[in-house]
DRENDODO-509837 format. One record per residue: residue in one letter; x, z, y of N, C-alpha, C in turn. Coordinates in steps of 0.05 Angstrom, whole numbers, padded with zeros to 5 digits, always signed. Layout:
! DRENDODO-509837
AXZYXZYXZY/...
! end
This chain:
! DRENDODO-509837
X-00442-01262-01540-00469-01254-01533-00484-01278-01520/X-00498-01293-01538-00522-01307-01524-00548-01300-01515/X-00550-01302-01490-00575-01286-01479-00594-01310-01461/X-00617-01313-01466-00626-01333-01463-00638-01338-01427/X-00643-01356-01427-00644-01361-01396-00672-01358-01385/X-00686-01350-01378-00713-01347-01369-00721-01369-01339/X-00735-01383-01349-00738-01406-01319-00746-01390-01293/X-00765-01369-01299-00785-01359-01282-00772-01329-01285/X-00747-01324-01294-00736-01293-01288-00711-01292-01267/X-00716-01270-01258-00706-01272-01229-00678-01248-01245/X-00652-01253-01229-00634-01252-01235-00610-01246-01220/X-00601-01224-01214-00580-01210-01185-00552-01234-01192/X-00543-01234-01170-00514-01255-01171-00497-01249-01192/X-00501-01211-01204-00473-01209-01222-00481-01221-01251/X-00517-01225-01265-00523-01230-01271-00515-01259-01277/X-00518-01273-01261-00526-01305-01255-00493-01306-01264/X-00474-01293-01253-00439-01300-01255-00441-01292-01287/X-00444-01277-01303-00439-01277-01327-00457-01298-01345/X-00481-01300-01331-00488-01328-01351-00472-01353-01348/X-00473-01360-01320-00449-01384-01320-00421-01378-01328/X-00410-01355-01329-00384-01347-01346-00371-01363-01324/X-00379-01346-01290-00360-01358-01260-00348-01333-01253/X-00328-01338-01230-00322-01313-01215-00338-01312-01195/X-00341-01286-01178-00350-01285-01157-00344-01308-01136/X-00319-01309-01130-00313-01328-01104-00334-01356-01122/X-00327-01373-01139-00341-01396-01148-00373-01387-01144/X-00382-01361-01143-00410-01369-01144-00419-01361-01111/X-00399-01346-01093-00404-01356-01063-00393-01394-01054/X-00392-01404-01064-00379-01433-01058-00402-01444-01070/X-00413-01438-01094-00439-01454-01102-00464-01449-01077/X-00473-01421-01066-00487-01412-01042-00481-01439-01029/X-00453-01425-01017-00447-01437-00984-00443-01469-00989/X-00452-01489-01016-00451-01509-01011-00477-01521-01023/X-00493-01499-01024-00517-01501-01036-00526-01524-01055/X-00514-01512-01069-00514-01521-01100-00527-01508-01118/X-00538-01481-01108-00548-01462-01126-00568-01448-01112/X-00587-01450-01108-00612-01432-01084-00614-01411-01096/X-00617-01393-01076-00619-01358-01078-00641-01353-01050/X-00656-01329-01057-00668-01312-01034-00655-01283-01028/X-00655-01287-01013-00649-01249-01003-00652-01231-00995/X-00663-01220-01027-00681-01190-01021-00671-01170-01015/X-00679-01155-00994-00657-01133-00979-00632-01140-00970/X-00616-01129-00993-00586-01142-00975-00575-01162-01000/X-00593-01161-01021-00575-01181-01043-00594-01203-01050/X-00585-01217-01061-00578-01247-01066-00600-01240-01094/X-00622-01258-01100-00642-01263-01125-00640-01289-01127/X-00637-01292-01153-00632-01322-01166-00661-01327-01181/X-00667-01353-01184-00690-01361-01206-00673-01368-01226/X-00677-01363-01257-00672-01375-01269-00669-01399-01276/X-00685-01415-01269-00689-01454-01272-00669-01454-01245/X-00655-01439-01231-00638-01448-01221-00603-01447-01230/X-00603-01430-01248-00583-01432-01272-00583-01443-01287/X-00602-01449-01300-00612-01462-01318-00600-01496-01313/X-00611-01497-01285-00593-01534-01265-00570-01540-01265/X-00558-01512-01265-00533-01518-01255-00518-01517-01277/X-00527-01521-01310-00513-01531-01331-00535-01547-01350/X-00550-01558-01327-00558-01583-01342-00546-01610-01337/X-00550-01627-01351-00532-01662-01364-00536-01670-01334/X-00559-01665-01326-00566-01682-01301-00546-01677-01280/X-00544-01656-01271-00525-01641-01251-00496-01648-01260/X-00489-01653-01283-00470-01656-01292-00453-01688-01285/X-00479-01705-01292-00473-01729-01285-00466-01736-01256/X-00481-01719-01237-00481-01727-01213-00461-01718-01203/X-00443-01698-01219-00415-01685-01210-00399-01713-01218/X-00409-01717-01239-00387-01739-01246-00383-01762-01231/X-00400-01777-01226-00405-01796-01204-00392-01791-01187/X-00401-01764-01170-00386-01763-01146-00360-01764-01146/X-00351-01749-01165-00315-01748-01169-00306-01787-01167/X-00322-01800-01194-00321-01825-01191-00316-01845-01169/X-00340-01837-01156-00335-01854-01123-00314-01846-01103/X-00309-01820-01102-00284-01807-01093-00265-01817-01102/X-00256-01817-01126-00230-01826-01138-00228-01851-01121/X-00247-01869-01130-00250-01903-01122-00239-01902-01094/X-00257-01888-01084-00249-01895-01048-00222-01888-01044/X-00206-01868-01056-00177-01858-01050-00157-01877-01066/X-00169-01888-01084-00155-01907-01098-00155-01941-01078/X-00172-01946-01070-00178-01967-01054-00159-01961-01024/X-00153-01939-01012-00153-01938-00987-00114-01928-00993/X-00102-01916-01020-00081-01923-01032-00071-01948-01039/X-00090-01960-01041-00082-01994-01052-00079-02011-01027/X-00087-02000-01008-00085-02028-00981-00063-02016-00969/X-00053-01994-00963-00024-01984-00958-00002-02000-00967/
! end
């Protein structure tokens, strides 16, 4: 089932977990490291779409990669003077 993403449609967490195809715990870790903005209407969690939408775009992707990159480097560097 492909179901398309709406930039400007608003979208409950269990929602937002089956478009990213996450578990629950992964999409409280995206929250609590705010990676993913949400408001919270009443007692639950509303997503924007262009905020799903980010979080599997190239761009976001790259900047995961990098970071892993510079991480590696530094643990590789700080293994190598040992």
């Amino acid at each position: 089932m492909n179901q398309e993403i709406k930039p400007n449609g608003v979208y409950t967490t269990s929602e937002a977990q089956q478009l990213l195809k996450i578990s629950s715990s992964t999409m409280k870790r995206l929250f609590k490291k705010g990676l993913i903005k949400a408001n919270k209407v009443g007692g639950s969690y509303r997503i924007l779409g262009k905020e799903i939408l980010r979080m599997v775009s190239p761009e976001l992707e790259k900047k995961a990669i990098k970071s892993y990159l510079d991480l590696k480097e530094k643990v590789v560097n700080k293994i190598n003077k040992w």
